[in-house]
C-alpha positions as a LaTeX table, in Angstrom:
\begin{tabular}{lrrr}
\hline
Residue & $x$ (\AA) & $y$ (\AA) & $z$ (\AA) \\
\hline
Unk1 & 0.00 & 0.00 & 0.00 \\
Unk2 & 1.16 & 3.33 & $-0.67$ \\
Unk3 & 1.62 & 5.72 & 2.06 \\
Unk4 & 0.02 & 8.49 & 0.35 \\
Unk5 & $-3.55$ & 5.93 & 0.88 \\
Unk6 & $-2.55$ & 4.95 & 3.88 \\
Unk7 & $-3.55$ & 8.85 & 4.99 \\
Unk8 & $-7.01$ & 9.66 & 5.73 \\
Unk9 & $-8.24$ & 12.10 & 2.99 \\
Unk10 & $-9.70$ & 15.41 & 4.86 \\
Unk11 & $-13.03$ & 16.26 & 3.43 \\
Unk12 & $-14.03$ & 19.17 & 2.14 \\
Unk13 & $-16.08$ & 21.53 & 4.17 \\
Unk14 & $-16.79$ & 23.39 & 7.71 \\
Unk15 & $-16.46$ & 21.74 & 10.87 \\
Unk16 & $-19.45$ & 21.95 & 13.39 \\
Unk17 & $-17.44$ & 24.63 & 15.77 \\
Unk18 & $-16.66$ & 27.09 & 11.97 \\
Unk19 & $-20.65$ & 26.77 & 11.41 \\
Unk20 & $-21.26$ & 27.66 & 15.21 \\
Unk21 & $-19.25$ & 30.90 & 15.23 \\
Unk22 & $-20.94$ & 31.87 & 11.92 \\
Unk23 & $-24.29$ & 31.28 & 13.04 \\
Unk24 & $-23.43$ & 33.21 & 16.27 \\
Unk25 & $-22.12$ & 35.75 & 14.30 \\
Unk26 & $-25.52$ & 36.00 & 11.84 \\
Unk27 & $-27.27$ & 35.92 & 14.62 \\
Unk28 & $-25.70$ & 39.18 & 16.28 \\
Unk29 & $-25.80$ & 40.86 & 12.97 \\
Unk30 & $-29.61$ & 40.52 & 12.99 \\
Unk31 & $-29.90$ & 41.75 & 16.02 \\
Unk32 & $-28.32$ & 44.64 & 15.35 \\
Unk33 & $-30.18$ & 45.40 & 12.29 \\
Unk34 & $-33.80$ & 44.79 & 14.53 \\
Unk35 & $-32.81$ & 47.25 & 16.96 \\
Unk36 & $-31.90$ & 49.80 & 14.51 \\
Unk37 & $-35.04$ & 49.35 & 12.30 \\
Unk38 & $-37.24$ & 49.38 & 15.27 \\
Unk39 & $-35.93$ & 52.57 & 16.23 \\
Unk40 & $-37.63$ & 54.98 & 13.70 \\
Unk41 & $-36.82$ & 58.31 & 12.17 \\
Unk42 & $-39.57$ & 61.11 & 12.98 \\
Unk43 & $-38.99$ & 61.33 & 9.64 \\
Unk44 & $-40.20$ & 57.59 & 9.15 \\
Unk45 & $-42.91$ & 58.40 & 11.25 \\
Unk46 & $-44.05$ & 61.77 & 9.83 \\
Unk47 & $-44.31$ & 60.05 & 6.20 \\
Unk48 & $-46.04$ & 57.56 & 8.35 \\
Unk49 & $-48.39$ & 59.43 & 9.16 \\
Unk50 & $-49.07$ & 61.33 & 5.85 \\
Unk51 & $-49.33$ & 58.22 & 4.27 \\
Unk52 & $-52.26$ & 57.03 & 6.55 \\
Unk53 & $-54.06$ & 60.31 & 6.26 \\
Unk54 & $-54.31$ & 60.59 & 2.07 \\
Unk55 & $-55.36$ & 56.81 & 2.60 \\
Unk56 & $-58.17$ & 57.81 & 5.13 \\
Unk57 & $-59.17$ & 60.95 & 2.72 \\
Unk58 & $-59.63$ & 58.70 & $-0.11$ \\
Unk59 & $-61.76$ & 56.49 & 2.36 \\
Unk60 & $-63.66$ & 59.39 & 3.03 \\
Unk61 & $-64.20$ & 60.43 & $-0.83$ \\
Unk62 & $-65.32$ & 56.91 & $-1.78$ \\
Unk63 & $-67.79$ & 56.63 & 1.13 \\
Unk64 & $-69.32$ & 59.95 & 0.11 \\
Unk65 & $-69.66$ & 58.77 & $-3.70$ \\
Unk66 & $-71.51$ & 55.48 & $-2.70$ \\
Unk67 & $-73.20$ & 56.52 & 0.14 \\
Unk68 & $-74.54$ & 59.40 & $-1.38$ \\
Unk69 & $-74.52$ & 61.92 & 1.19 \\
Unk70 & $-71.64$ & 64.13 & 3.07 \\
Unk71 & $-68.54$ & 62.92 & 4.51 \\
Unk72 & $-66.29$ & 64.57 & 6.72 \\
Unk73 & $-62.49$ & 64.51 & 7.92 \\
Unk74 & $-61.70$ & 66.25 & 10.89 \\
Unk75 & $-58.36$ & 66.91 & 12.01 \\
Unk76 & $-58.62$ & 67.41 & 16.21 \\
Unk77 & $-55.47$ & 69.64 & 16.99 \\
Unk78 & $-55.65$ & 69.24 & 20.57 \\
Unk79 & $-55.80$ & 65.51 & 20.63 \\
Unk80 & $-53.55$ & 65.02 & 17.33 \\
Unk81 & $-56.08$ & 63.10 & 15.49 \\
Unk82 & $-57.61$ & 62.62 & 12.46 \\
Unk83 & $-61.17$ & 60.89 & 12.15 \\
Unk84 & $-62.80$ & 60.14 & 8.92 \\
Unk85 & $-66.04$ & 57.98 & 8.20 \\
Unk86 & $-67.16$ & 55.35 & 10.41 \\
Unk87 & $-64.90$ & 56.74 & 13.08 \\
Unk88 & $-61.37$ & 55.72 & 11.30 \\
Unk89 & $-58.88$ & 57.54 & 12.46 \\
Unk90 & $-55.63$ & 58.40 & 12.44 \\
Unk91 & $-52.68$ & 59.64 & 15.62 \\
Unk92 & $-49.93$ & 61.89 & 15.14 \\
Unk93 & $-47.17$ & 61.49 & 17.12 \\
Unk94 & $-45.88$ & 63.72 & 19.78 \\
Unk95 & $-43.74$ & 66.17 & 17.39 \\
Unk96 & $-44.55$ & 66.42 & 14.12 \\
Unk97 & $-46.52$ & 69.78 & 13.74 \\
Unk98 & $-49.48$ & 69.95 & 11.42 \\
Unk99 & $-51.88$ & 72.22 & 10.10 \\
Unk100 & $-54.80$ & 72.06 & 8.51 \\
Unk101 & $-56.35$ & 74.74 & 5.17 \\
Unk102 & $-59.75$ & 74.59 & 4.64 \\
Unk103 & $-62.11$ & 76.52 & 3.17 \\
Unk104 & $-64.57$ & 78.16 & 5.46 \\
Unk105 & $-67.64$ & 76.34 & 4.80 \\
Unk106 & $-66.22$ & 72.89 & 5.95 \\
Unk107 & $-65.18$ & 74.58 & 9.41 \\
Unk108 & $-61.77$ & 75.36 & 10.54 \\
Unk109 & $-60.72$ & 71.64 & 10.53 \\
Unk110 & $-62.64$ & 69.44 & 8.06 \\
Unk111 & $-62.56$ & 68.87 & 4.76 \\
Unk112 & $-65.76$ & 67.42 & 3.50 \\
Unk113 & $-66.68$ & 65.04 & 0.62 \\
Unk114 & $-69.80$ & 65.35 & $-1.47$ \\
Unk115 & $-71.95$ & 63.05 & $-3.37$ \\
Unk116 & $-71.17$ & 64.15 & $-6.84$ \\
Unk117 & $-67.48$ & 63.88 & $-6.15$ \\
Unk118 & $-66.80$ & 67.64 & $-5.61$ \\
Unk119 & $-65.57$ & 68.44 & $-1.61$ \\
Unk120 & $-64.52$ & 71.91 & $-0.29$ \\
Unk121 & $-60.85$ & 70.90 & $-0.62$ \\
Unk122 & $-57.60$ & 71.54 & 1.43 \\
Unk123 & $-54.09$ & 70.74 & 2.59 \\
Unk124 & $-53.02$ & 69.07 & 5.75 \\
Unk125 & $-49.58$ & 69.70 & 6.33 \\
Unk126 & $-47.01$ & 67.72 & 8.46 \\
Unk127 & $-43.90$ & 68.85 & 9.65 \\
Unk128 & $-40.80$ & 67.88 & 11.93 \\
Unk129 & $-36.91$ & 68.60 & 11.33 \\
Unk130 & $-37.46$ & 70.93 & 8.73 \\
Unk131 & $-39.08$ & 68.39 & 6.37 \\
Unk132 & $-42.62$ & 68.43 & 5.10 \\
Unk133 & $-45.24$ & 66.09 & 3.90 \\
Unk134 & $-48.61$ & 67.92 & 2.68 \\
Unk135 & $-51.91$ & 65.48 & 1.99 \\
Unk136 & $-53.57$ & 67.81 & $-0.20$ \\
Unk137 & $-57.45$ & 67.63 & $-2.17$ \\
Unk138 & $-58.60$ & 69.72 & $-4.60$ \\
Unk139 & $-62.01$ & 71.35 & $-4.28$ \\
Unk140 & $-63.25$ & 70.82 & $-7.58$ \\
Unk141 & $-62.14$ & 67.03 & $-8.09$ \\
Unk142 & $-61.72$ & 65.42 & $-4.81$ \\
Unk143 & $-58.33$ & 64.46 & $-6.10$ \\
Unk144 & $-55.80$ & 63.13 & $-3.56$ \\
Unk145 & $-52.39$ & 64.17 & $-3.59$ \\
Unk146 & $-49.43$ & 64.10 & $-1.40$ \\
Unk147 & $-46.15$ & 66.45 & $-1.65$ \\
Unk148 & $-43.18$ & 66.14 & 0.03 \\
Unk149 & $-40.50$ & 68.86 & 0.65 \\
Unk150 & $-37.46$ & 69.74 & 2.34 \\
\hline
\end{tabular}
């Protein structure tokens, strides 16, 4: 026999303590990477909240359409919400400023939806760190729109 045989071959691949450190290793990685996505931006949650808002508006245009009377969004400064039909709503979190342009016949903080798709239109603005997000609805149309600046 030749001595080059008589030598166990070594097999390719990891050995159970090389996969343990790199699964340890993975493992801390993602753990990392959760605590850093759970901790949001305010800008995160600003657009968050934006986002939720021209989704709730539209609610409120449809329901008016096929319901066939008035609907109404009211934005509640004091308790930093924003209710639409059937008592959806919407929070806004401790910092982000907003404002709401209406015309006057909706009331200082509404913006209602009519049956024949018209509404009395207006902008809700959201702001925090300099940055902006504005859910805004045109009188005429009831189109939904959302701008962003800063």
């Amino acid at each position: 026999m030749s001595g080059a045989r008589s030598h166990k071959r070594r097999e390719a691949g990891f050995s159970l303590m090389e996969l343990l450190v790199a699964l340890t290793i993975l493992a801390l990685a993602m753990g990392v990477v959760s605590l850093s996505v759970s901790r949001r931006s305010p800008t995160f949650e600003m657009r968050k909240a934006a986002s939720e808002t021209a989704s709730l508006v539209r609610e409120a245009r449809i329901a008016a359409q096929s319901s066939g009377r008035a609907e109404r969004v009211v934005f509640d400064a004091e308790a930093r919400r924003i209710t639409g039909p059937g008592n959806a709503s919407v929070s806004v979190p401790e910092g982000i400023e907003t404002s709401l342009v209406s015309s006057a016949s909706a009331g200082p903080s509404a913006i209602v939806f009519f049956p024949d798709g018209s509404s009395t239109g207006g902008k809700l603005t959201f702001e925090i760190l300099g940055r902006r997000e504005t859910v805004t609805v045109d009188w005429l149309t009831s189109r939904v729109g959302r701008e962003t600046a800063g």
